[in-house]
C-alpha positions as CSV (number, residue, x, y, z in Angstrom):
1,X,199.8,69.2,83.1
2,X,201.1,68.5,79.4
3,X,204.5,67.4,79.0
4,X,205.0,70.8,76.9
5,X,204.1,72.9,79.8
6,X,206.4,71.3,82.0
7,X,209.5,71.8,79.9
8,X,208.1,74.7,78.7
9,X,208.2,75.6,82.7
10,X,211.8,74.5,82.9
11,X,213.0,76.1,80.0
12,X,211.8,79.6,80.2
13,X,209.0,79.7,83.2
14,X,207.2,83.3,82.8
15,X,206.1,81.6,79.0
16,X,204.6,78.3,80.7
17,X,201.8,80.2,82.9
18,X,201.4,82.9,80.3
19,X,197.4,82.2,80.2
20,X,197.4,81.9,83.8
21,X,196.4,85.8,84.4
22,X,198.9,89.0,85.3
23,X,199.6,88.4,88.7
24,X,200.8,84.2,88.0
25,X,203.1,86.0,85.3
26,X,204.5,88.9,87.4
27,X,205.5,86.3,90.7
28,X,206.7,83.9,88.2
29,X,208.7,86.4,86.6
30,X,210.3,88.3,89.5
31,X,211.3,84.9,91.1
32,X,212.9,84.0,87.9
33,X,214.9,87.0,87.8
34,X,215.6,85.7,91.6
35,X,217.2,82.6,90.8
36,X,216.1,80.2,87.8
37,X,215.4,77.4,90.0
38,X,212.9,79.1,92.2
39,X,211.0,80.7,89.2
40,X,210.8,77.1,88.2
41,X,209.1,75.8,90.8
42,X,207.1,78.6,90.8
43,X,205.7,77.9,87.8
44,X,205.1,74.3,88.2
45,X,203.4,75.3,91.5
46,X,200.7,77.3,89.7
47,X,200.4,75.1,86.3
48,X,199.9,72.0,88.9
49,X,197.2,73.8,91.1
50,X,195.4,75.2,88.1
51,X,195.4,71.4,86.8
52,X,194.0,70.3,89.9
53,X,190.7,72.7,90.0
């Protein structure tokens, strides 16, 4: 994970997994609108696991 992805993922979340396919976008988008924090997470959740494989 590059340290622009993580702010990018705390700044504005849907943009960070943007290359991460529709369905990463769409969770990360809806949990967003949710609440900021758990759209957040969400995305450091899937840019973490993507790192990982």
């Amino acid at each position: 994970m590059s340290f622009l992805r993580v702010l990018l993922a705390i700044i504005f979340p849907p943009l960070a997994v943007l290359d991460k396919g529709c369905g990463s976008i769409l969770i990360v988008t809806l949990l967003t609108l949710a609440g900021w924090i758990p759209g957040v997470l969400a995305a450091l959740i899937i840019l973490n696991r993507s790192c990982s494989n």
